[in-house]
TIMIDO-465066 format. One record per residue (C-alpha): residue number from 1; x, y, z. Coordinates in nm, 3 decimals. Layout:
(node NUM; (X; Y; Z))
...
//
This chain:
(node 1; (10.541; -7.247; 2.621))
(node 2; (10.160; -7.279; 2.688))
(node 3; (10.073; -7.062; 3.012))
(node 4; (9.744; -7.164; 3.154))
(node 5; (9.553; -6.824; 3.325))
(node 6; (9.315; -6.810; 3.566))
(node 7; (8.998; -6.562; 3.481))
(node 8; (8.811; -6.403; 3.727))
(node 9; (8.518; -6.605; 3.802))
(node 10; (8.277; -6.283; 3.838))
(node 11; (8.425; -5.990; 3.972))
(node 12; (8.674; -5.856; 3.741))
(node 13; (8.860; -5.646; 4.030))
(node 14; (8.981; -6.024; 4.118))
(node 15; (9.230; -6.016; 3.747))
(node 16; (9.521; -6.087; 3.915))
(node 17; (9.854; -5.783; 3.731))
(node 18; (10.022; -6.127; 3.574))
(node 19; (9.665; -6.186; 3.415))
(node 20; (9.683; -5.835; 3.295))
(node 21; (10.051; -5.829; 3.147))
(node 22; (10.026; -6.131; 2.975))
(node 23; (9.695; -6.052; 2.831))
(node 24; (9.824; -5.707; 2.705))
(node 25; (10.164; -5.877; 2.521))
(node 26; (9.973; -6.217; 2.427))
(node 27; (10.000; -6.296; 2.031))
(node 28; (9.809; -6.626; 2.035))
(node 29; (9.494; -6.734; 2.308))
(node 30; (9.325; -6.976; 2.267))
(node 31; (9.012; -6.932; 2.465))
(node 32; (8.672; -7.111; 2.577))
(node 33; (8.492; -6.866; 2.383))
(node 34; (8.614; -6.598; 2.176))
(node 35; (8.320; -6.402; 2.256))
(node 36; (8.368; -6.397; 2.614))
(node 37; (8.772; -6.336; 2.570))
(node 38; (8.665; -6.055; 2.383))
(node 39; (8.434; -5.895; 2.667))
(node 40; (8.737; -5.990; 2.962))
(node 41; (8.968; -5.759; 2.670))
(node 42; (8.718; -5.521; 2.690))
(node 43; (8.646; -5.491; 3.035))
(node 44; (8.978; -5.442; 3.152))
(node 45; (9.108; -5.198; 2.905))
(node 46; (9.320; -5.435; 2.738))
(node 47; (9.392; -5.201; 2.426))
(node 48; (9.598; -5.554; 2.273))
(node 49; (9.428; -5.781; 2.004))
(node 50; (9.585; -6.065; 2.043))
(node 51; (9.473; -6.392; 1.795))
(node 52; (9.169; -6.559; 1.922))
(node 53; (9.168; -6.951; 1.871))
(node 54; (8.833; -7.119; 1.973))
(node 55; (8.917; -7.480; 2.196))
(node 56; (8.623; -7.609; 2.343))
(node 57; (8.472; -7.908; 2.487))
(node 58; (8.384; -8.001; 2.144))
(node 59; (8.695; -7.963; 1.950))
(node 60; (9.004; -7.932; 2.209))
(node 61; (9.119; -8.294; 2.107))
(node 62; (9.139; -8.228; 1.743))
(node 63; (9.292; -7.850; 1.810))
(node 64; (9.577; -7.997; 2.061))
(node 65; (9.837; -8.112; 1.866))
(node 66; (9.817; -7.765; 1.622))
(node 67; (9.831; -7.574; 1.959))
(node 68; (10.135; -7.772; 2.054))
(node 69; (10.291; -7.698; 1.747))
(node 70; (10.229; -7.372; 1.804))
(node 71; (10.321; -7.336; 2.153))
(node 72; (10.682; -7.502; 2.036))
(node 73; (10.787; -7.160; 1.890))
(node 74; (10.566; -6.887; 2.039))
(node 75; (10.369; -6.835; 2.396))
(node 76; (10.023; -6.962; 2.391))
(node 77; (9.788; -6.785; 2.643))
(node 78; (9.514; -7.021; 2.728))
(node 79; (9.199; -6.891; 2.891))
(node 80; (8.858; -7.040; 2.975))
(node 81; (8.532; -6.842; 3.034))
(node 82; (8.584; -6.811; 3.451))
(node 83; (8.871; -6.980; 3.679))
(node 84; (9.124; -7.173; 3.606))
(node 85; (9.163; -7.358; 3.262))
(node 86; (9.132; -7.813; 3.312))
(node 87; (8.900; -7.767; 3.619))
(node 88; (8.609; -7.837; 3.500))
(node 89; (8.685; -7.654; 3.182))
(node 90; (8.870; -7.704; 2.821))
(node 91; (9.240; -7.773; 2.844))
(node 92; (9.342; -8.153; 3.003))
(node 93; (9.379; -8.261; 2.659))
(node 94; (9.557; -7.972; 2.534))
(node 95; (9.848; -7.996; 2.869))
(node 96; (9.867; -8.402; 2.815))
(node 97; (9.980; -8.324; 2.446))
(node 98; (10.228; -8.092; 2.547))
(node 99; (10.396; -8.297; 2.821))
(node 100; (10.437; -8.561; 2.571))
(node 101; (10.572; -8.325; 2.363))
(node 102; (10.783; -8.203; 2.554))
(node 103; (10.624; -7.841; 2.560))
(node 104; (10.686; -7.625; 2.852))
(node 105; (10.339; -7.556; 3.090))
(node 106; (10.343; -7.328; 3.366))
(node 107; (9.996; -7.176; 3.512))
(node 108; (9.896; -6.773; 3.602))
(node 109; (9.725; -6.866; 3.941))
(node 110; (9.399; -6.681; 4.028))
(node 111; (9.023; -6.702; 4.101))
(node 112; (8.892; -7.104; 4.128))
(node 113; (8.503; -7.096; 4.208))
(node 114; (8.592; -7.407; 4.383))
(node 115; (8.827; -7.315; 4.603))
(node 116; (8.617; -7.015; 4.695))
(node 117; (8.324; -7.198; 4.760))
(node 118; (8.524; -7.405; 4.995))
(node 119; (8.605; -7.127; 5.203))
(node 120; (8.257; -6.990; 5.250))
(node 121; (8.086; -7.283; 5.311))
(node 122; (8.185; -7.336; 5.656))
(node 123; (8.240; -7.679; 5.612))
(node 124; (8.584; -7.854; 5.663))
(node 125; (8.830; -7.748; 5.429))
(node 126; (9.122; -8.019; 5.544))
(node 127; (9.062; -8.228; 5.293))
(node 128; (8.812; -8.240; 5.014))
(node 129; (8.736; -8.336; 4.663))
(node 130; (8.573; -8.226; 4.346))
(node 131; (8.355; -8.393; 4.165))
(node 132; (8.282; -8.152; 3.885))
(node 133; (7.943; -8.121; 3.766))
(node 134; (7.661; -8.374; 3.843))
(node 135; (7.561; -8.602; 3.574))
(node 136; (7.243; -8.490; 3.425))
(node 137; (7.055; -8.784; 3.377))
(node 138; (6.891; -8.860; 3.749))
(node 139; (6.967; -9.270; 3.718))
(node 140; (7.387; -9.208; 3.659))
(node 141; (7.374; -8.900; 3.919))
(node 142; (7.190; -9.148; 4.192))
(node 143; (7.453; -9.412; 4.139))
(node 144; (7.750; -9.174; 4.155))
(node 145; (7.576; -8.999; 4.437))
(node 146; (7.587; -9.362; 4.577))
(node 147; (7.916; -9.461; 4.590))
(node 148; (8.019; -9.100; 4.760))
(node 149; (7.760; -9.146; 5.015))
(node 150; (8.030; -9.293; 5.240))
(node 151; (8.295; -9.024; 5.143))
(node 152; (8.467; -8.856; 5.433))
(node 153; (8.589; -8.619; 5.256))
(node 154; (8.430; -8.285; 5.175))
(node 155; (8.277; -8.243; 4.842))
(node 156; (8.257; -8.041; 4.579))
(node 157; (8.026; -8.022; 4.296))
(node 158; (7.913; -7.759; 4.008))
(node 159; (7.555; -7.751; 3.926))
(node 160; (7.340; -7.572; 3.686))
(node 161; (7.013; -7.374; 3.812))
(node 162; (6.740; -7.571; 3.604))
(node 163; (6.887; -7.954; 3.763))
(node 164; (6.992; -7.810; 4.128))
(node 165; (6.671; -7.881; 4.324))
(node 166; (6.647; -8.202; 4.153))
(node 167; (7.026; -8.246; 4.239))
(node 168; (6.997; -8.137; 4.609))
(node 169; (6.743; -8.426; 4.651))
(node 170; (6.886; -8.686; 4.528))
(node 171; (7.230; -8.548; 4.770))
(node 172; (6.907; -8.580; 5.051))
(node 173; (6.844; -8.902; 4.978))
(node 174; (7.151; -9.053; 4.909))
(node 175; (7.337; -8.912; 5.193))
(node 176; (7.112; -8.822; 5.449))
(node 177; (6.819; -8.547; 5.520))
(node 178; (7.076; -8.426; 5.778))
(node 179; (7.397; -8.416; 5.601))
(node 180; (7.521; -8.039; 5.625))
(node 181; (7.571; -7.855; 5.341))
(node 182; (7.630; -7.495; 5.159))
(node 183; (7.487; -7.391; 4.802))
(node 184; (7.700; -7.064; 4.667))
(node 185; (7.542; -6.893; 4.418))
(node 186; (7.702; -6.603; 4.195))
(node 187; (8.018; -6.600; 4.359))
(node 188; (8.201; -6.241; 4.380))
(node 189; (7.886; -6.080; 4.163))
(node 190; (7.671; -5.828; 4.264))
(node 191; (7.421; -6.109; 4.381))
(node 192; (7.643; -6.314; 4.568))
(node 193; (7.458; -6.588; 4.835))
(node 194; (7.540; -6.861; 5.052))
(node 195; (7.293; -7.063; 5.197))
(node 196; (7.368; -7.313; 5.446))
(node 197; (7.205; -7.603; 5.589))
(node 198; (7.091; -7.946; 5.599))
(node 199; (7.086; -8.100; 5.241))
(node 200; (6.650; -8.175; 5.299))
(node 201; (6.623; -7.782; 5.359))
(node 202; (6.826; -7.682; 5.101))
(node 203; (6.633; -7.883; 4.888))
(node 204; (6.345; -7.729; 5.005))
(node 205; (6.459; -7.399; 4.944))
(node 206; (6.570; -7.482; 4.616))
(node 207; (6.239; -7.624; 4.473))
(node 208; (6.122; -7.271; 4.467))
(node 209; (6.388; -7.181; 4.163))
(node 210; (6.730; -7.086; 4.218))
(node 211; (6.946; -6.855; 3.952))
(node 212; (7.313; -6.821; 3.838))
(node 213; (7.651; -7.007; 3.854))
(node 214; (7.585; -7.233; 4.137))
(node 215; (7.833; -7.475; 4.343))
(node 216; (7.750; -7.665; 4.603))
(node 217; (7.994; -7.776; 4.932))
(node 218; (7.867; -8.109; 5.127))
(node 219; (8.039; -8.212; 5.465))
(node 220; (8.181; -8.569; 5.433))
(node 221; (8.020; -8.882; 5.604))
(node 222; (8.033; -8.949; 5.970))
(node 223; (8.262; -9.234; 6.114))
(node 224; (8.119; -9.552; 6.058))
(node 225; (7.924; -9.653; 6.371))
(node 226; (7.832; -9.980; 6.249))
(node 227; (8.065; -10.220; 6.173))
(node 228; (8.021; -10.365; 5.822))
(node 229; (7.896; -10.753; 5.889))
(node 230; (7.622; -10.570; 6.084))
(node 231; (7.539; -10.292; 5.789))
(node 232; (7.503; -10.590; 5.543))
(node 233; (7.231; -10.737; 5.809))
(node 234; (7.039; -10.430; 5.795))
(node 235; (7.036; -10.483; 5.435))
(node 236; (6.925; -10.778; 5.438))
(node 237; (6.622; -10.684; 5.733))
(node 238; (6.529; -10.427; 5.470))
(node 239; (6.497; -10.692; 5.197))
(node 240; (6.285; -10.905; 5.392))
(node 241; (6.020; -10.602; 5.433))
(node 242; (5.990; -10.555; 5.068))
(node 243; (6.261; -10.271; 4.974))
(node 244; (6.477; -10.352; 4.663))
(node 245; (6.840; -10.476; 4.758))
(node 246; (6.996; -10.200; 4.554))
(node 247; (6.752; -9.908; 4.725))
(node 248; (6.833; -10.109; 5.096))
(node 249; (7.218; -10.062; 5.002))
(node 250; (7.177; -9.714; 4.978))
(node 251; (6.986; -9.662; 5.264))
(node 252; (7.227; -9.826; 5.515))
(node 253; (7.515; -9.678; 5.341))
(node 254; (7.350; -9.324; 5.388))
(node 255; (7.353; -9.372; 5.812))
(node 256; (7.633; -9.615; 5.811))
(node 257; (7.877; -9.452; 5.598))
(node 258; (7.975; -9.763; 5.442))
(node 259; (7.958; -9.811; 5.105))
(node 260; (7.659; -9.888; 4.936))
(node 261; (7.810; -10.130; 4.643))
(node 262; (8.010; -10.319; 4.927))
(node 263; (7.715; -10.366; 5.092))
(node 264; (7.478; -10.506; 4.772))
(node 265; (7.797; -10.737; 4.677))
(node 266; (7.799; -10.853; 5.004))
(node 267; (7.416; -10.912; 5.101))
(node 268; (7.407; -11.063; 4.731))
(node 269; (7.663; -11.310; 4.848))
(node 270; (7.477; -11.353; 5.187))
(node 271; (7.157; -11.417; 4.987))
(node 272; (7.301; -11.676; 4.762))
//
């Protein structure tokens, strides 16, 4: 079978005793990195040398089916770098091969960075979502940050320390100055921090360089005060001052909760 473990995400006191056993009788992992499956080995006294197989972003689609194979006859230990593997890390395509397959999966539970984050944030934890990380380039993360503006949900996102000030303005501006939210930084290290806030301080703060494995926690949108018909006529007020109809969309979607492609299909319509 293929047995998906969860690493710990920083503190290696959080290697859970089934991480431990079946790292210590593992023939086969195939790992994130090698290099960094070699260092978890290392670091908790793992005296087994199991077979290291590299599947990574890059090549997990091409390795799948041989892992498959492989998994058919012996247990296949799969590990990424920190948490669990398929969140946000190698190992979707590798579990979608094997149900089709017919290859047993089962999962070592452990340390998630997301789930962690959650729970520190002070935020509501009822219901949420993860979004994974941001995109990078700042015209397809404004869009997506767009269409979640009206989310009620909390949310989750991964960021990395040279795009998170950029990342908590554009969450600023596309959801509101006031919009509560929690950056974690170096969860369960030595350097651990949470700082909480509205999404304009945050930002604020963050401008001045932040460092580490960062996720950030954002409260979901507000019920929708406005009713829809008149959102779409603020819109269309903001149109007739000069603002784009794409930027005025966004605007009244980040006080109004509605969302802000609904309202740009609809003023368009209005408009003609």
């Amino acid at each position: 079978m293929i047995i998906l473990a969860a690493t710990p995400i920083g503190n290696l006191g959080d290697a859970s005793a089934r991480l431990v056993s079946a790292l210590e009788t593992a023939t086969v992992v195939a790992a994130e990195d090698t290099r960094t499956a070699q260092r978890l080995l290392a670091g908790l006294g793992i005296a087994n040398r199991p077979r290291l197989i590299a599947m990574h972003d890059h090549n997990e689609k091409q390795k799948a089916a041989e892992l498959v194979a492989l998994a058919a006859s012996d247990d296949l230990l799969v590990i990424s770098d920190a948490g669990m593997p398929t969140v946000s890390d190698p190992g979707y395509s590798l579990v979608a091969a094997a149900a089709e397959a017919g290859v047993a999966v089962t999962a070592i539970p452990g340390p998630s960075a997301v789930v962690t984050a959650l729970a520190v944030s002070g935020l509501p934890t009822d219901r949420f979502a993860f979004e994974g990380f941001l995109p990078r380039k700042p015209a397809e993360r404004r869009a997506l940050l767009a269409e979640l503006a009206a989310e009620r949900r909390t949310l989750v996102f991964f960021e990395s320390p040279s795009r998170i000030a950029a990342s908590l303005a554009d969450l600023a501006a596309a959801f509101g100055a006031d919009r509560r939210a929690a950056v974690c930084r170096e969860l369960t290290k030595l350097h651990e921090e949470v700082r909480r806030g509205a999404l304009s301080d945050l930002a604020a703060w963050a401008e001045g360089g932040v460092r580490g494995e960062i996720v950030v926690v954002v409260s979901g949108a507000a019920g929708r005060a406005v009713a829809f018909p008149d959102a779409v006529t603020q819109v269309l007020e903001l149109v007739r001052t000069g603002i784009r109809l794409k930027d005025a969309a966004v605007e009244v979607s980040a006080h109004t909760g509605h969302s802000s492609r609904e309202l740009y299909q609809a003023a368009l319509a209005v408009r003609g």
